[in-house]
C-alpha angles and dihedrals in degrees: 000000000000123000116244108249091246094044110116117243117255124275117266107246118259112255115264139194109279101254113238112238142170111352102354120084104176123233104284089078117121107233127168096163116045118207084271096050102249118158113234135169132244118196096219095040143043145139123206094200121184118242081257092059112049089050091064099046088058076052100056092051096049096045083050097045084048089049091050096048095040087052097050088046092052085047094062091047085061096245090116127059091209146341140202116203133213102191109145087036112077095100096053093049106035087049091050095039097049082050098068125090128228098267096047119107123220121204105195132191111226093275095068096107093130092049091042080056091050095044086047103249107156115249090233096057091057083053098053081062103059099028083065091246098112144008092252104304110228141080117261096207102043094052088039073235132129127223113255117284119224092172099099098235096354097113090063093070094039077052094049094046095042077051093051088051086058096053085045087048097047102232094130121087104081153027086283099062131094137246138185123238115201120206116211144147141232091257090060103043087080092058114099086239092071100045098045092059090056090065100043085045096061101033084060095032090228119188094243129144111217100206113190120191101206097188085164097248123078080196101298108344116088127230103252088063079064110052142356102211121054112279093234088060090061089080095068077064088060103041104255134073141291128196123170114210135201092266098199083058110097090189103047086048097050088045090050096045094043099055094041090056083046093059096045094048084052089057090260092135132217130355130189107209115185115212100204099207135123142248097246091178129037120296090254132337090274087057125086098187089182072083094064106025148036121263092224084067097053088048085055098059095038074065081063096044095147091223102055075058100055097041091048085051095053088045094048093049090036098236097142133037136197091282091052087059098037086060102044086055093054089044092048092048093049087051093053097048098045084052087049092049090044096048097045089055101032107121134250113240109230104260097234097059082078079091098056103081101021087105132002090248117024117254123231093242092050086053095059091045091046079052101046096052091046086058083046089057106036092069088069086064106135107023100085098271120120 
């Protein structure tokens, strides 16, 4: 549409704070390992970990690294319909899942892999999902773990109104309580989903984590095409905080998780942590990203892998030796290999039993379509289908 000649030219737009992309993060960001490994210190956050337990946290990241490569390679091999890596991610959601406490309730996307290892949820049953052989295979309840999310957004508001269960129910108030951590993109946080449970979130004041994976890419488009403020800064618009954290620490994102759920437990309310990381593999096995951005930036952040991190910080403070590692790798290779066996036999539902859970009772409509697709099928008789 052209202008009128008198029309006023548009207003310039009002400066902004320059959004942090790719591989800088700005200093606001809560570190407590840097790339190299070093130890430093942060005024607001801290963990004092046993030897123990710092251990177990490096294994963590290497099982769920194992688990992600053995899936995408299963995937190639066409034994999986999809998958959605997380590679580049261990550290953000190992950190945030091993701070949570027993009571607490996760609500993932379909990328969680890492969280799903730390609630317990058995690797095979993530791949049932997306090998077509189940809905998702756990219970919920018992895992405090909620089945993945495909809705792009959608698992925030079924976080914000389990959290508003909670306030209804009075379990806030103290370190005994419980809170809700919601697990979402980039990409997402520009979904009205999201947004709305923001809102929802702060007027009631619900004890719910807004956990926020900035791997830099919403699929192709980068971060920078979505705001133009940090996301973490989005919050203060909301009336609660914000706080982005160094998202390949392990440290820094347990520290920061597990001070936010304790505020929500103590009746504290919402927090929006940003976990600044970055997306090291394709969005998800359909996706070639060498088609949307440059392969130096992907070699800067490799420089950042959190658990080269981790594993620079054990061996600088000579927490680990030769016989630690030696047996991680034959535990990670005897985790591979028992997900590859158990994929590989894992059986076919029968595909009319689609129909069996769609409603409590079937519908007379459903009924004609069930019996439309077993006379579909039905015509392959003979020729090896079931």
């Amino acid at each position: 549409m052209t202008l009128p000649a008198t029309a006023a030219p548009p207003a310039a737009a009002p400066e902004t704070t320059p959004v942090a992309t790719s591989t800088s993060a700005g200093p606001e960001l809560v570190q407590l390992l840097t790339p190299e490994g070093e130890r430093v210190s942060h005024p607001d956050y801290d963990v004092d970990l046993t030897d123990d337990e710092y251990r177990a946290l490096y294994r963590d990241l290497v099982l769920v690294r194992r688990i992600d490569v053995e899936a995408t390679a299963l995937q190639r091999q066409g034994e999986l319909g999809i998958w959605a890596a997380l590679l580049g991610q261990e550290a953000a959601q190992v950190g945030s899942g091993r701070a949570m406490r027993a009571q607490d309730f996760a609500f993932p996307t379909y990328r969680e892999h890492g969280v799903a290892w730390c609630r317990g949820v058995d690797p095979l049953k993530l791949l049932g999902l997306f090998r077509g052989a189940s809905n998702g295979g756990w219970d919920p309840q018992e895992k405090r773990f909620n089945l993945y999310t495909i809705v792009i957004g959608s698992q925030t508001l079924h976080a914000t109104g389990y959290a508003m269960g909670i306030v209804k129910d009075g379990a806030v108030g103290s370190d005994d309580g419980e809170a809700a951590i919601a697990y979402f993109g980039d990409g997402a946080s520009s979904q009205g989903d999201v947004n709305e449970a923001f809102v929802w979130a702060s007027v009631y004041n619900a004890p719910v984590v807004f956990f926020c994976q900035n791997n830099q890419w919403g699929i192709s488009t980068p971060t920078d095409h979505q705001t133009r403020i940090p996301l973490y800064l989005r919050a203060q618009g909301f009336g609660f905080p914000g706080v982005r954290v160094d998202g390949n620490d392990v440290l820094a994102s347990y520290a920061v998780t597990r001070k936010a759920l304790d505020d929500a437990r103590n009746g504290q309310g919402p927090t929006l942590i940003e976990a600044f990381t970055y997306r090291m593999g394709a969005h998800t096995t359909s996706d070639d990203p060498t088609r949307y951005r440059l392969a130096s930036e992907l070699e800067a952040w490799k420089l950042k892998d959190p658990l080269e991190r981790m594993r620079s910080f054990l061996y600088k403070q000579q927490l680990v030796d030769a016989d630690f590692f030696g047996q991680l790798d034959a535990d990670a290779d005897a985790l591979a290999a028992r997900i590859r066996k158990g994929c590989l036999e894992m059986p076919d539902p029968d595909p009319l039993s689609m129909f069996d859970d769609v409603y409590d009772e079937i519908t007379p409509l459903l009924e004609q379509q069930r019996a439309t697709y077993e006379a579909y099928l039905s015509g392959f008789a003979g020729e090896g289908h079931s």
